[in-house]
C-alpha positions as CSV (number, residue, x, y, z in Angstrom):
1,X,96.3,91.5,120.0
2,X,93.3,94.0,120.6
3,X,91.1,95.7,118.5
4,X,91.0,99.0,117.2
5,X,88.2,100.9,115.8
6,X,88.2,104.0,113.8
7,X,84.8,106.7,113.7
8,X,84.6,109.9,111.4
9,X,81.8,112.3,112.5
10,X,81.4,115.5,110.5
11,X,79.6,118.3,113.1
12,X,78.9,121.5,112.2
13,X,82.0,122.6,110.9
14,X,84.2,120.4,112.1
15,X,85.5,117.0,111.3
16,X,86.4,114.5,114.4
17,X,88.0,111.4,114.2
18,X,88.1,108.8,116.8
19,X,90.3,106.0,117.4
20,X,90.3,103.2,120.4
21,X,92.1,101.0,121.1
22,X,92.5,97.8,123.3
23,X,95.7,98.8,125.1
24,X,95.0,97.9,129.0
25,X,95.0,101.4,129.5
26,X,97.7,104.1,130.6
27,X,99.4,104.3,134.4
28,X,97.4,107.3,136.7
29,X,99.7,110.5,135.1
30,X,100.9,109.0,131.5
31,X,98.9,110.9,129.7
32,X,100.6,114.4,129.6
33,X,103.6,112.4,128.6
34,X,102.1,110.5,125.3
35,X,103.3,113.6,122.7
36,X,106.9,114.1,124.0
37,X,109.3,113.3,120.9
38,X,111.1,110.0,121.7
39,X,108.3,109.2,124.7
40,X,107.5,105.1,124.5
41,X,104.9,103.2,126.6
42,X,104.6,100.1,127.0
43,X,107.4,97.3,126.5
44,X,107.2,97.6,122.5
45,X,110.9,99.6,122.1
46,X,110.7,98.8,118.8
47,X,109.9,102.5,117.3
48,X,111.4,105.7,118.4
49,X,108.6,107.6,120.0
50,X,108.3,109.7,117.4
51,X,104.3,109.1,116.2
52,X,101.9,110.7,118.4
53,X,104.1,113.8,118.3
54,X,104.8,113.8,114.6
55,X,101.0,113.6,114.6
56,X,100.1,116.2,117.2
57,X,102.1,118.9,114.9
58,X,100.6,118.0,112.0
59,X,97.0,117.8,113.1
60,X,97.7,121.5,114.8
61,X,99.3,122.2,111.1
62,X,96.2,122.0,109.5
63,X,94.4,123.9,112.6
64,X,92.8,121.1,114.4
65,X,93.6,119.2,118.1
66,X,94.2,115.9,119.0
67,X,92.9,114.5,122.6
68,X,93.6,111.4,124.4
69,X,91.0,109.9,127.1
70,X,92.6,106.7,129.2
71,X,90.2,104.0,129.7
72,X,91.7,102.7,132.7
73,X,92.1,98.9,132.5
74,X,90.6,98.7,128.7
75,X,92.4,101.3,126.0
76,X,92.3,104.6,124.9
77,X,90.4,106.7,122.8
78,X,92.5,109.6,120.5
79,X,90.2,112.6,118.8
80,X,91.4,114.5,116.0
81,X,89.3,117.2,115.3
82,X,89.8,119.4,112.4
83,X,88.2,122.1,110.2
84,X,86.1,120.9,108.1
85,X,85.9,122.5,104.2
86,X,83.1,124.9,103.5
C-alpha cells in the first residue's frame, strides 16, 4: 500500500488543499473520466464510483474547484481550492 499525504496552504484569499497519492499513476486520457458518477479505476470494484464526483459537486457547492494532475508511473495529486473566510 502507498502513501498519501495531505497539505493545506491558505493564499491570499483562498484555501488549497493537496492530496497525493502512490497510485502508479493513471492510463494517457483517464483523467477526464475520474468525476463521472459510477466511473472506477483500477481493479478495486469494491465502491461504486461515486466519491470523486460526490466530491467535485460539493467542493463547486461551496464555490471552489477540484483539479487532478497524473504523475505518470508514481500517483496523483487532487487540489481543492476554496474561498477562504474573510
Amino acid at each position: 500500500m502507498g502513501h498519501v499525504s495531505l497539505i493545506t496552504l491558505a493564499i491570499a484569499d483562498r484555501v488549497l488543499i493537496q492530496i497525493e497519492d502512490e497510485c502508479g499513476g493513471l492510463p494517457p486520457g483517464e483523467v477526464e473520466h475520474l468525476f463521472r458518477l459510477f466511473e472506477q479505476q483500477g481493479a478495486d470494484r469494491t465502491g461504486l464510483g461515486l466519491g470523486l464526483a460526490i466530491s467535485r459537486q460539493g467542493v463547486e457547492d461551496s464555490g471552489g474547484v477540484i483539479h487532478v494532475r497524473n504523475l505518470p508511473g508514481r500517483g496523483c495529486v487532487f487540489t481543492v481550492d476554496l474561498p477562504g473566510r474573510n
